[in-house]
PyMOL Python script that loads the backbone (N, CA, C, O; Angstrom):
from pymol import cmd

cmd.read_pdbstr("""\
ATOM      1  N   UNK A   1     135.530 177.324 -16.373  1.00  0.00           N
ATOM      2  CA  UNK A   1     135.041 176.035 -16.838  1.00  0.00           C
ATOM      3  C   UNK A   1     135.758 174.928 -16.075  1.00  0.00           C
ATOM      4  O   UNK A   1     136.982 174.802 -16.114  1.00  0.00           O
ATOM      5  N   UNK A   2     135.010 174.191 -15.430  1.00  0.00           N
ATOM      6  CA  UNK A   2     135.665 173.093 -14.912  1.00  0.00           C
ATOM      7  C   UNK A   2     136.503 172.279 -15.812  1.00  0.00           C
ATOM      8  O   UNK A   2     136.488 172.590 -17.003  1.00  0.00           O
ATOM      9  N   UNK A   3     137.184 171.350 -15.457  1.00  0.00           N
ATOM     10  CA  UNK A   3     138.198 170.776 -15.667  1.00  0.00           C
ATOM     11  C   UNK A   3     137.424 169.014 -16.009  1.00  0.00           C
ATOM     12  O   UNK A   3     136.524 168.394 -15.443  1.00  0.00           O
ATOM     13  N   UNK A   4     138.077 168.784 -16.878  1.00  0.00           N
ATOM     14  CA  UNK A   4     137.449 167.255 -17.399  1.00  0.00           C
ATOM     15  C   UNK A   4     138.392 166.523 -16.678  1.00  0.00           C
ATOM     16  O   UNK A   4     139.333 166.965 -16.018  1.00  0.00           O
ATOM     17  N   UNK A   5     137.967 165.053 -16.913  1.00  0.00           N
ATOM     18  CA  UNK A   5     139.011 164.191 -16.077  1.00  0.00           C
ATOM     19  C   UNK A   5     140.503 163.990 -17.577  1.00  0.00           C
ATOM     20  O   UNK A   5     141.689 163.782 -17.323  1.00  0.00           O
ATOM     21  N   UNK A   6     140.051 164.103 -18.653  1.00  0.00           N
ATOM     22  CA  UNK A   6     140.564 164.432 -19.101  1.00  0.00           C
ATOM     23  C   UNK A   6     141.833 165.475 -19.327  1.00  0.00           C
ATOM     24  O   UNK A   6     142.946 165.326 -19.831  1.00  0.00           O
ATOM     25  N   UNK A   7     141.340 166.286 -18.890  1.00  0.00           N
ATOM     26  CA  UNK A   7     142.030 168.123 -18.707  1.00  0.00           C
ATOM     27  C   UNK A   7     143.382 167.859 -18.158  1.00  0.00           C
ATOM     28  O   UNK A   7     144.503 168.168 -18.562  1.00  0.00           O
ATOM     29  N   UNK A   8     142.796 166.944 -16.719  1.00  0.00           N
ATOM     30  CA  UNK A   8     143.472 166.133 -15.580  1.00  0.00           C
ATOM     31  C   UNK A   8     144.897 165.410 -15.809  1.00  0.00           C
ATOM     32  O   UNK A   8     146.004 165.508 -15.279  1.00  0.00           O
ATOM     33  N   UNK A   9     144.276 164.547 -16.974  1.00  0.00           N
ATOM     34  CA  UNK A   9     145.406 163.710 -17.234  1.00  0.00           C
ATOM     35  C   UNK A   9     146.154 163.678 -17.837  1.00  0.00           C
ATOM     36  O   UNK A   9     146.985 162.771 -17.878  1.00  0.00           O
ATOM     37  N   UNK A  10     146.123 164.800 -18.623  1.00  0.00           N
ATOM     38  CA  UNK A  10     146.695 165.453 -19.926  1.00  0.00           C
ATOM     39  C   UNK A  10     147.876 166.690 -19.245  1.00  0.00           C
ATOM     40  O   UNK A  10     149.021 166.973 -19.600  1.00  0.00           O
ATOM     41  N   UNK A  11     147.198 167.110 -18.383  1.00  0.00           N
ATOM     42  CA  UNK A  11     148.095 167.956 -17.549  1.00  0.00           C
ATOM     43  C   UNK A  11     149.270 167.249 -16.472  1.00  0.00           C
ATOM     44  O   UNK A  11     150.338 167.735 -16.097  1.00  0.00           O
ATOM     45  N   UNK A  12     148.804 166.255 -16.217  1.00  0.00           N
ATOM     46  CA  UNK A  12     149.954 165.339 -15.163  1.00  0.00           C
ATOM     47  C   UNK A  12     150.906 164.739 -16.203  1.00  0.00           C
ATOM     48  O   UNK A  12     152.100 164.996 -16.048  1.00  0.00           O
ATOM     49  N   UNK A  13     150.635 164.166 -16.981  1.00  0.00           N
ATOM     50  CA  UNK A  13     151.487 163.317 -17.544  1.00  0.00           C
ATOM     51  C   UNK A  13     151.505 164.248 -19.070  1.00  0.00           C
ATOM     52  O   UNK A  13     150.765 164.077 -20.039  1.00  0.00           O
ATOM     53  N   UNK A  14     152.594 165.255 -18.906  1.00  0.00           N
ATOM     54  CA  UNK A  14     152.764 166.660 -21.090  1.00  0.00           C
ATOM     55  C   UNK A  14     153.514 166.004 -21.323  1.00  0.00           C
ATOM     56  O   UNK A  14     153.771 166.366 -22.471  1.00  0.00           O
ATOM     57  N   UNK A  15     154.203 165.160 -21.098  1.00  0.00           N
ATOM     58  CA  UNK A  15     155.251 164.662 -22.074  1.00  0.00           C
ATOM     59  C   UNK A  15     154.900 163.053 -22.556  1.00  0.00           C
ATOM     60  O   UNK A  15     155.651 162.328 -23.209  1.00  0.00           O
ATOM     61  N   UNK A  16     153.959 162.819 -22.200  1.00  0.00           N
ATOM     62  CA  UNK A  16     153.037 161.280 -22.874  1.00  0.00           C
ATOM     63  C   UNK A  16     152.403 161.327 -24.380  1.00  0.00           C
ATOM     64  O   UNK A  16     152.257 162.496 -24.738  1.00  0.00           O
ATOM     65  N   UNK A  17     152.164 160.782 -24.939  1.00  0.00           N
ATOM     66  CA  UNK A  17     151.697 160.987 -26.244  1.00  0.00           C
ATOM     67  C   UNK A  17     150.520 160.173 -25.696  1.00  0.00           C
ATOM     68  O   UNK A  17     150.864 159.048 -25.334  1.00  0.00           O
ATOM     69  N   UNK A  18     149.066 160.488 -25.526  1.00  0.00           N
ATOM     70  CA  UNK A  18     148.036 160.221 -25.207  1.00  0.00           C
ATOM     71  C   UNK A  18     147.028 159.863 -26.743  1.00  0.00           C
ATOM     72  O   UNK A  18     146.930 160.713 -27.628  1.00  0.00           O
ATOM     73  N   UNK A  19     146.551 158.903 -26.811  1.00  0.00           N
ATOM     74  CA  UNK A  19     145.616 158.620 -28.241  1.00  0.00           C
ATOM     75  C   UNK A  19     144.072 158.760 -27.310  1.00  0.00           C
ATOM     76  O   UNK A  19     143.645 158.097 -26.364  1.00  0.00           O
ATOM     77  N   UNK A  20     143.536 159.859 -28.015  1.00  0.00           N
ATOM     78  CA  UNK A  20     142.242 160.096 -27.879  1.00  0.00           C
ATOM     79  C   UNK A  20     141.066 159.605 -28.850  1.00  0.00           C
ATOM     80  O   UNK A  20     141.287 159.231 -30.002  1.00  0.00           O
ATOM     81  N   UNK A  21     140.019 159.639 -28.369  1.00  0.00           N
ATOM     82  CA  UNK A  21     138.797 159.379 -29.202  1.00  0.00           C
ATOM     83  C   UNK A  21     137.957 160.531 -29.603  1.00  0.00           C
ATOM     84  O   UNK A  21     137.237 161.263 -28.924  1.00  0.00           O
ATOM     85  N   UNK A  22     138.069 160.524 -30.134  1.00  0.00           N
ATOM     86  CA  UNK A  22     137.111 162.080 -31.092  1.00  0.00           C
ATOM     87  C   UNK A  22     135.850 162.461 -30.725  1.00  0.00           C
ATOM     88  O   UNK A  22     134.847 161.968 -31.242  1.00  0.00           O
ATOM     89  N   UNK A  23     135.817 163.384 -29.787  1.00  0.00           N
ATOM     90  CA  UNK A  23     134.270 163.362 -29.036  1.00  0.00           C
ATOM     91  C   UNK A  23     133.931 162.926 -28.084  1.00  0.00           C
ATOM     92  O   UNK A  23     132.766 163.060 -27.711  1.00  0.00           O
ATOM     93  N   UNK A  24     134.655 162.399 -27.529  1.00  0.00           N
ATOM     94  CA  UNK A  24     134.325 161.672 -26.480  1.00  0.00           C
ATOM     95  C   UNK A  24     135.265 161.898 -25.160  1.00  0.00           C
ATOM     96  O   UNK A  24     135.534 161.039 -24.320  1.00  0.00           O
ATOM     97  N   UNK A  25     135.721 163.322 -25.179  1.00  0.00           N
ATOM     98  CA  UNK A  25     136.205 163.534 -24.156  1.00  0.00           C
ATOM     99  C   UNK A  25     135.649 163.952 -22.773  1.00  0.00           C
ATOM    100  O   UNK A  25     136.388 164.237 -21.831  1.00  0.00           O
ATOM    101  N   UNK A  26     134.317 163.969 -22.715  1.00  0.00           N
ATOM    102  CA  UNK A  26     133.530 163.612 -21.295  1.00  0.00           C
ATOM    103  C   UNK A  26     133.415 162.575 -20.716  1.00  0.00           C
ATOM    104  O   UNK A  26     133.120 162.612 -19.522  1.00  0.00           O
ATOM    105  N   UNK A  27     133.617 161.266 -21.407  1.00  0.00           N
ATOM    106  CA  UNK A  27     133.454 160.455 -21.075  1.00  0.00           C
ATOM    107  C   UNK A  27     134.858 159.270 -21.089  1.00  0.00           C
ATOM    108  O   UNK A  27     134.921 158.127 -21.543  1.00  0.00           O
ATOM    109  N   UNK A  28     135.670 159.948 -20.530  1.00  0.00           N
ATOM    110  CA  UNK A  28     137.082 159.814 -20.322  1.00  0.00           C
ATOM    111  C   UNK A  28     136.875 158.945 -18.514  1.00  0.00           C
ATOM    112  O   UNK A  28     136.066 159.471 -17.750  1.00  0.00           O
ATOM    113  N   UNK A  29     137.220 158.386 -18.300  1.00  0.00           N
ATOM    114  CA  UNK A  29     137.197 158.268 -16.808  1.00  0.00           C
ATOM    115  C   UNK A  29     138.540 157.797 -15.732  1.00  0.00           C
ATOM    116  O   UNK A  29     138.498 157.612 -14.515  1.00  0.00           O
ATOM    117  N   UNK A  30     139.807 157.677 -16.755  1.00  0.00           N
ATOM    118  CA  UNK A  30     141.048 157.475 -15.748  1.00  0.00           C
ATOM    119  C   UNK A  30     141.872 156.682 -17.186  1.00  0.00           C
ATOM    120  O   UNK A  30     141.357 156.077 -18.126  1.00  0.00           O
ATOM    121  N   UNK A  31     143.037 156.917 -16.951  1.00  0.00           N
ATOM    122  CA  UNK A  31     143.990 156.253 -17.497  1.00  0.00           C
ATOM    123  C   UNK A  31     144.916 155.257 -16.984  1.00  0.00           C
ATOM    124  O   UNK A  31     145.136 155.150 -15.777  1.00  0.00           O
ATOM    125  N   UNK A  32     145.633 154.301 -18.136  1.00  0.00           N
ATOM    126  CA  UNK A  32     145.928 152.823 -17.112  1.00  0.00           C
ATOM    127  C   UNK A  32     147.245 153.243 -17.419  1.00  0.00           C
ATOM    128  O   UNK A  32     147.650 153.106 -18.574  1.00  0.00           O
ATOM    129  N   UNK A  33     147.786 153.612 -16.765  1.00  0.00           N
ATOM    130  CA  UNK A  33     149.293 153.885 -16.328  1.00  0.00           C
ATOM    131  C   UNK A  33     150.561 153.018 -16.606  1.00  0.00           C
ATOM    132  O   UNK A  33     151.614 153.622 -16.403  1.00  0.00           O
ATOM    133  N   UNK A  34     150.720 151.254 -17.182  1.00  0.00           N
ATOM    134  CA  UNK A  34     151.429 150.946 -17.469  1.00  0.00           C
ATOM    135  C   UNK A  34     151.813 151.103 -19.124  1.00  0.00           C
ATOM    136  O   UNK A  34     152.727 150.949 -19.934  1.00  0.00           O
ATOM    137  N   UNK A  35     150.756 151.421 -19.019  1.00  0.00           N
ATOM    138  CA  UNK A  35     150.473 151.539 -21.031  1.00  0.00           C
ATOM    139  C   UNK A  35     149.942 152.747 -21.432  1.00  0.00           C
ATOM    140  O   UNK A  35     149.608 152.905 -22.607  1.00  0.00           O
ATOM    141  N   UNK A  36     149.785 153.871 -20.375  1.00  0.00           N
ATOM    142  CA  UNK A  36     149.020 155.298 -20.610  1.00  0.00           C
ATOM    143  C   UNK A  36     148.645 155.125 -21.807  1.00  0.00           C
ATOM    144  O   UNK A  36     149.141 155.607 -22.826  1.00  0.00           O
ATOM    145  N   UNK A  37     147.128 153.938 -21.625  1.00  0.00           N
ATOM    146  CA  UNK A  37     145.712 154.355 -22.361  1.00  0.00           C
ATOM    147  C   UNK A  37     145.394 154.779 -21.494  1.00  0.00           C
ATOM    148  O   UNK A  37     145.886 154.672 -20.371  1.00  0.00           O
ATOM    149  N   UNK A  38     143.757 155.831 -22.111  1.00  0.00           N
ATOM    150  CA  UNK A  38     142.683 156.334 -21.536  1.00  0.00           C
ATOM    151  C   UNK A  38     141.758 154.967 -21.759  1.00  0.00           C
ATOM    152  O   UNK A  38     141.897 154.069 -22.590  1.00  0.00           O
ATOM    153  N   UNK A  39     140.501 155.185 -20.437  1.00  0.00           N
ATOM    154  CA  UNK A  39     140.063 154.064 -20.357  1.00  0.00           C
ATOM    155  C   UNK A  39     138.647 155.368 -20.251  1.00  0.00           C
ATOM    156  O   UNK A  39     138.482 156.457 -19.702  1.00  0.00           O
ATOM    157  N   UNK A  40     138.158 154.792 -20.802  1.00  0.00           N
ATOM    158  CA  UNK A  40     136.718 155.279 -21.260  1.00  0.00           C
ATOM    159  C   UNK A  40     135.308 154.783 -20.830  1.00  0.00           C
ATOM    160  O   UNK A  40     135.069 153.599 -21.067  1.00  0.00           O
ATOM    161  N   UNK A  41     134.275 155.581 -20.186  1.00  0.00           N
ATOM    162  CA  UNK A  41     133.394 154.739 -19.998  1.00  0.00           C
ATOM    163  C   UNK A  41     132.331 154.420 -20.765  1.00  0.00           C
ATOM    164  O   UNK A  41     131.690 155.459 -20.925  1.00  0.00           O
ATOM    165  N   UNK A  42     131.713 153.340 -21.432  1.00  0.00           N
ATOM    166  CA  UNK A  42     131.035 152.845 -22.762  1.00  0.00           C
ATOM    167  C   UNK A  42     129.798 153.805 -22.260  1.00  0.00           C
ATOM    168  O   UNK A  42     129.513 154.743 -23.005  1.00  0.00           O
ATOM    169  N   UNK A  43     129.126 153.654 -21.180  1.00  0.00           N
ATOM    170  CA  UNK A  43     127.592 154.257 -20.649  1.00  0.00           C
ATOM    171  C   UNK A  43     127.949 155.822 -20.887  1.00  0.00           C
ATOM    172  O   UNK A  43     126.792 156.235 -20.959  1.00  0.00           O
ATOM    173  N   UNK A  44     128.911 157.198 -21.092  1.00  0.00           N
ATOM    174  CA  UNK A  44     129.235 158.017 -21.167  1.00  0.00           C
ATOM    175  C   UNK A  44     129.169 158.031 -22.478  1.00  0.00           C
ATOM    176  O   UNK A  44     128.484 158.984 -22.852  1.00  0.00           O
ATOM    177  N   UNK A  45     129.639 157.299 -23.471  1.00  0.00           N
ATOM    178  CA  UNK A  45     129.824 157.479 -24.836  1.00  0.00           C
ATOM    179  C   UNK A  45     128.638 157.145 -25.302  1.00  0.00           C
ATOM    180  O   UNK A  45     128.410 157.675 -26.390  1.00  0.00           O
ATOM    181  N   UNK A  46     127.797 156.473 -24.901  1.00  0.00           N
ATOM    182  CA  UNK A  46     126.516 155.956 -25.262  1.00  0.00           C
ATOM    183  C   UNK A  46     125.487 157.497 -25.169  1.00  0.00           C
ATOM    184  O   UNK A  46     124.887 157.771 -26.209  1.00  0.00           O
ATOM    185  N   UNK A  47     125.330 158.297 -24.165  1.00  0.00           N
ATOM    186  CA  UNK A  47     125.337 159.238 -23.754  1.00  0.00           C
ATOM    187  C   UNK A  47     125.609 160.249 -24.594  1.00  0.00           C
ATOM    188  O   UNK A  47     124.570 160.754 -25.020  1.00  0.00           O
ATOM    189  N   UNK A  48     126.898 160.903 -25.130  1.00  0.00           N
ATOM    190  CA  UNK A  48     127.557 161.615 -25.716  1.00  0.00           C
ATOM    191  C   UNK A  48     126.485 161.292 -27.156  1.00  0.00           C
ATOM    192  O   UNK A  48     125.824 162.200 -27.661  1.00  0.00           O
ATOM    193  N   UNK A  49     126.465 160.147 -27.576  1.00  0.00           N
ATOM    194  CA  UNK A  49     125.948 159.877 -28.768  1.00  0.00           C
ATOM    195  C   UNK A  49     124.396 160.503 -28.907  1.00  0.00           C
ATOM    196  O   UNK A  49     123.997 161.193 -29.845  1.00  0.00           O
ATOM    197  N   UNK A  50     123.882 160.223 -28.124  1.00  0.00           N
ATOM    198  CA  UNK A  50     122.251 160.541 -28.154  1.00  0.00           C
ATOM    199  C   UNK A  50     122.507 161.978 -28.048  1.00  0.00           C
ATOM    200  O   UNK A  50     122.098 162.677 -28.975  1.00  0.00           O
ATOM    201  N   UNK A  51     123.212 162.621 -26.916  1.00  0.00           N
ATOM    202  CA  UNK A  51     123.266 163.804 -26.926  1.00  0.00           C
ATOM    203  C   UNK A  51     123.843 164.605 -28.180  1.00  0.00           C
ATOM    204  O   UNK A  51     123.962 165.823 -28.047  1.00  0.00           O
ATOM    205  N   UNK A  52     124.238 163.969 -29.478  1.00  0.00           N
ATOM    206  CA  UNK A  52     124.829 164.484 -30.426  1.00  0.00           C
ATOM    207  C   UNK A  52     124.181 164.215 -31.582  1.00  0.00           C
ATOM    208  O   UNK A  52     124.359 164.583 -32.744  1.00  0.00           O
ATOM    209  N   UNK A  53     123.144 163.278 -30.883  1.00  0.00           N
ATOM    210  CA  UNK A  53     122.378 162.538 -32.755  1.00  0.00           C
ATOM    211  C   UNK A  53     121.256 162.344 -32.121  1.00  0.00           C
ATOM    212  O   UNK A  53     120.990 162.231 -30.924  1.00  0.00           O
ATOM    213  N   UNK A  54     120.380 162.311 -33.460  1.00  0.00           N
ATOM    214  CA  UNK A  54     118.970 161.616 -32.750  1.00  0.00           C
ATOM    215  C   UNK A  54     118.852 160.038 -32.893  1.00  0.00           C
ATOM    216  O   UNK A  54     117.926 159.491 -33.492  1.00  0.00           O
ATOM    217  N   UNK A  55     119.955 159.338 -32.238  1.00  0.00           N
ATOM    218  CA  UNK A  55     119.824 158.171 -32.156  1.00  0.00           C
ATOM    219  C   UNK A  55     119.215 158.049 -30.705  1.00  0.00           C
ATOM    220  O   UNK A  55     119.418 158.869 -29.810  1.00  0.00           O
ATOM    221  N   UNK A  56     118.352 156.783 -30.584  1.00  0.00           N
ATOM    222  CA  UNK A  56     118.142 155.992 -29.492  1.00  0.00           C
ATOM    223  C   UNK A  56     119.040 155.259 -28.725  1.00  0.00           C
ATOM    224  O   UNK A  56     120.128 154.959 -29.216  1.00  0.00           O
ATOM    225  N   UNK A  57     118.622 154.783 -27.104  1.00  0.00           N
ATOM    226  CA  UNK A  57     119.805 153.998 -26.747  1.00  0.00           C
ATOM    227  C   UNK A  57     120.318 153.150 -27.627  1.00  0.00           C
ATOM    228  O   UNK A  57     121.434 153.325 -28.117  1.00  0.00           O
ATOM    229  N   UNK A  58     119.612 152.220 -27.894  1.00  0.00           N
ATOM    230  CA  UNK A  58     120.126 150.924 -28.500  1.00  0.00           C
ATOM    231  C   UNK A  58     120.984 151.286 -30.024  1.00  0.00           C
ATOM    232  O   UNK A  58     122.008 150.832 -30.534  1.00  0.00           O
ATOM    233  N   UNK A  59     120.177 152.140 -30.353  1.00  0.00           N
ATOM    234  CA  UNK A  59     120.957 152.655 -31.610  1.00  0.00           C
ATOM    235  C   UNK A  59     122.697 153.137 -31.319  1.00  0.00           C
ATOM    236  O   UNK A  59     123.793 152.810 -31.772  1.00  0.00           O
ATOM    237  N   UNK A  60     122.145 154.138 -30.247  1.00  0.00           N
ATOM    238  CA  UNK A  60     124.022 154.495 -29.870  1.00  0.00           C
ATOM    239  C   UNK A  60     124.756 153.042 -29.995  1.00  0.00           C
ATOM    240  O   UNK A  60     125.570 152.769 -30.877  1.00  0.00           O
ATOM    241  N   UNK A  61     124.289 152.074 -28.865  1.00  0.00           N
ATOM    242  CA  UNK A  61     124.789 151.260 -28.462  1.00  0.00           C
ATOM    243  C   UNK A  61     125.135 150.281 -29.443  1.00  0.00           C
ATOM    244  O   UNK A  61     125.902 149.417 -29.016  1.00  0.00           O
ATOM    245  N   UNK A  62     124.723 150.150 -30.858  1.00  0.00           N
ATOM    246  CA  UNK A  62     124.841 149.539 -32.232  1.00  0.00           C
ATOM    247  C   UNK A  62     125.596 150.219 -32.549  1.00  0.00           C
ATOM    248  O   UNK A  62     126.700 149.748 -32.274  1.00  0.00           O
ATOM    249  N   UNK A  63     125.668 151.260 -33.072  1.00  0.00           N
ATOM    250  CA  UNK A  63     126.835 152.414 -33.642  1.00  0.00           C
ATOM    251  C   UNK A  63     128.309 152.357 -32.976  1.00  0.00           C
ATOM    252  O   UNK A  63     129.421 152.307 -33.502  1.00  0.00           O
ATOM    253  N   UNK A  64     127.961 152.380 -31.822  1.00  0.00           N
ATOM    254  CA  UNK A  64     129.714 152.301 -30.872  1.00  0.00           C
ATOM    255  C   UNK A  64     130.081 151.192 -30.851  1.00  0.00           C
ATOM    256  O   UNK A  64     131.302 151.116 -30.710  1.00  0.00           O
ATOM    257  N   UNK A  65     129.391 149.916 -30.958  1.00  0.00           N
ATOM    258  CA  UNK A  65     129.439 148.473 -31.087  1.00  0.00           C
ATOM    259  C   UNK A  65     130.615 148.482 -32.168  1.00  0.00           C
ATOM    260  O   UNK A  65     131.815 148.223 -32.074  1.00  0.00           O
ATOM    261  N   UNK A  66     129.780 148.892 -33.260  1.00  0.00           N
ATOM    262  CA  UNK A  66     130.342 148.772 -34.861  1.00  0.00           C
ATOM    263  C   UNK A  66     131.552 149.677 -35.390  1.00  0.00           C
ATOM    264  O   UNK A  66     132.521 149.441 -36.112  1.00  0.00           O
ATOM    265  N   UNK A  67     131.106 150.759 -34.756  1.00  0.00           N
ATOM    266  CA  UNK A  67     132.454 152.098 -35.077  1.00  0.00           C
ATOM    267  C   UNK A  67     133.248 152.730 -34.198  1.00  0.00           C
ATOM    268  O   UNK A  67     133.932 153.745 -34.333  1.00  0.00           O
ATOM    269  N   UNK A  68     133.052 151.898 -33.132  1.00  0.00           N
ATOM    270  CA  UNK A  68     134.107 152.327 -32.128  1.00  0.00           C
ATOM    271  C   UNK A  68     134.556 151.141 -31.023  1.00  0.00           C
ATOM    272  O   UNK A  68     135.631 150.591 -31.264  1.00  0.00           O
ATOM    273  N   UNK A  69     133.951 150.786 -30.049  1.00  0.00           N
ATOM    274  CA  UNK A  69     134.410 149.888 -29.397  1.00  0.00           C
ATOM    275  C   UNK A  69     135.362 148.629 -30.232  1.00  0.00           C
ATOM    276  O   UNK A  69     136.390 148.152 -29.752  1.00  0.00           O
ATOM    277  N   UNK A  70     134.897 148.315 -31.279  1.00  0.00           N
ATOM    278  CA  UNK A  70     135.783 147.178 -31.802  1.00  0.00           C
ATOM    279  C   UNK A  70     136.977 147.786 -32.546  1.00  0.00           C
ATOM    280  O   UNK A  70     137.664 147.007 -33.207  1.00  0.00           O
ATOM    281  N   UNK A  71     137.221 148.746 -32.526  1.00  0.00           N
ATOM    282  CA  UNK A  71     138.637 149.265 -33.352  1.00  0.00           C
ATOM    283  C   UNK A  71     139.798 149.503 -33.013  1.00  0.00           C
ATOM    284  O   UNK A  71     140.044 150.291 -32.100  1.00  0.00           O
ATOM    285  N   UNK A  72     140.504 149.018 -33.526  1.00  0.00           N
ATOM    286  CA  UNK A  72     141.899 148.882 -32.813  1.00  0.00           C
ATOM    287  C   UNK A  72     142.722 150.046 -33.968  1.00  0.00           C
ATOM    288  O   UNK A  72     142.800 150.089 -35.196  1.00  0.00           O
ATOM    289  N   UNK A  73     143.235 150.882 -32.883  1.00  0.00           N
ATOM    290  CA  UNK A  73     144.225 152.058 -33.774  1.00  0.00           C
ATOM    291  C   UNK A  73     145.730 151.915 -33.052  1.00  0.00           C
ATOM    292  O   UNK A  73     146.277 152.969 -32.730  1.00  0.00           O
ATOM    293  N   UNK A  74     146.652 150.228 -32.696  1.00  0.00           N
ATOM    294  CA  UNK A  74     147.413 150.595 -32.729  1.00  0.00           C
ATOM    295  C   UNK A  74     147.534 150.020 -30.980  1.00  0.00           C
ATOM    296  O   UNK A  74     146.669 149.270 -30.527  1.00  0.00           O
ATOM    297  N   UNK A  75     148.569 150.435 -30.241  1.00  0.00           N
ATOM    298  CA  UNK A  75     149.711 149.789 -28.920  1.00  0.00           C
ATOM    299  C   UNK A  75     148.575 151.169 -28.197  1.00  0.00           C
ATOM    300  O   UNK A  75     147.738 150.665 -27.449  1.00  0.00           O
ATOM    301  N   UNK A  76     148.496 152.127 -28.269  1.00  0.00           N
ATOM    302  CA  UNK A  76     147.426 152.783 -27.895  1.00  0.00           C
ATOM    303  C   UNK A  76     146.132 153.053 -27.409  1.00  0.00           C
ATOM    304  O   UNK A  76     145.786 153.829 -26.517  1.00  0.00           O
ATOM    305  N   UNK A  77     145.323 152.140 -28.276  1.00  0.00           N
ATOM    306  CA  UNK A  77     143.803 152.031 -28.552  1.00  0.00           C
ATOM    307  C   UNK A  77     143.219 151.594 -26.910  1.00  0.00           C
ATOM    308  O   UNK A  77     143.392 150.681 -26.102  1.00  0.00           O
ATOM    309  N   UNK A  78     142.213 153.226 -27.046  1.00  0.00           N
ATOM    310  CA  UNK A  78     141.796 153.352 -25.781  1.00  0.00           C
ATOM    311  C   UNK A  78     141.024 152.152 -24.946  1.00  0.00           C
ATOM    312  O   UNK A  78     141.043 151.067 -25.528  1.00  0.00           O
ATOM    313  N   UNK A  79     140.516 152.175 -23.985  1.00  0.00           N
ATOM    314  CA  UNK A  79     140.641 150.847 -23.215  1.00  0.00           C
ATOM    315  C   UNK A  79     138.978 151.286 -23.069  1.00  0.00           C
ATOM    316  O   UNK A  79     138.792 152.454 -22.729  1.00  0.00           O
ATOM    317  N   UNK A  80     137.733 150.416 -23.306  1.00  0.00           N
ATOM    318  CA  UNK A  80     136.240 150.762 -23.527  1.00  0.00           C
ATOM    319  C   UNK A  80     135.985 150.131 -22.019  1.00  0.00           C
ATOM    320  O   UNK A  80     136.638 149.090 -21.938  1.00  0.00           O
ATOM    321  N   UNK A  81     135.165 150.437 -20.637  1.00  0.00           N
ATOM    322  CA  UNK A  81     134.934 149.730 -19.772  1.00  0.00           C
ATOM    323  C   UNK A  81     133.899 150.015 -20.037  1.00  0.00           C
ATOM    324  O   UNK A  81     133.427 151.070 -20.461  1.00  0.00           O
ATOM    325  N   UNK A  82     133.160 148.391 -19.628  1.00  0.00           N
ATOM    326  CA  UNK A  82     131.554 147.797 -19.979  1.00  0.00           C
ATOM    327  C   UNK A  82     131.303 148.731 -18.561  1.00  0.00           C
ATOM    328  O   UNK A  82     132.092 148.476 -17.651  1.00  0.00           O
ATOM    329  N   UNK A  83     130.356 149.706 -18.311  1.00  0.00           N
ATOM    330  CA  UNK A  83     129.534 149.939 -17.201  1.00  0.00           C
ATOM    331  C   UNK A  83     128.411 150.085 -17.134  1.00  0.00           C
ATOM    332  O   UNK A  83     127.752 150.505 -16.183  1.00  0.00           O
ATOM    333  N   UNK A  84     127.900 149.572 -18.686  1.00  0.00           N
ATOM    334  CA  UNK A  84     126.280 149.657 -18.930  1.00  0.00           C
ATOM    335  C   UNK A  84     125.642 148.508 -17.747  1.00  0.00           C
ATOM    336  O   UNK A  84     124.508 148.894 -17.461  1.00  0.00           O
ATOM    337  N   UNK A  85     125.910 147.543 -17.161  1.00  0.00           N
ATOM    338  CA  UNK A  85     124.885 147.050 -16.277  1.00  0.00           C
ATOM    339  C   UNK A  85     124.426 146.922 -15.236  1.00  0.00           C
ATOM    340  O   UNK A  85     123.370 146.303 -15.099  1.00  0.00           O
TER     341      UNK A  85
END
""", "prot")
cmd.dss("prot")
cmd.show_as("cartoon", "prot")
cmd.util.cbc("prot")
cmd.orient("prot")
């Protein structure tokens, strides 16, 4: 099984305490190194969602709006990059 970018970053840096998002580890795309968050790509999670629900785009894109992109868990809280446009 290939290796996620995830897999990746988790393996370079074992002694980091990494805060993940639940499900959404495909759509992982690099971590920011002064603050080792994961930085996530929103168009991947949007993705992940449909592929997991029978929501529509826009629907994902309401749902992650509301229950994920705006939540803050903390000095941690993963970093959402806009690449929907």
């Amino acid at each position: 099984m290939k290796n996620t970018v995830l897999d990746d970053i988790i393996e370079s840096f074992p002694d980091e305490d990494i805060l993940k998002a639940d499900g959404f580890d495909k759509a992982v795309i690099g971590i920011e190194l002064d603050t080792m968050r994961l930085i996530y790509s929103k168009l991947k999670c949007i993705e992940v969602i449909m592929l997991t629900s029978d929501l529509t785009y826009d629907e994902a894109v309401e749902f992650l709006d509301f229950n994920v992109f705006g939540s803050y868990v903390g000095e941690l809280t993963p970093i959402w990059c806009d690449d929907t446009l």
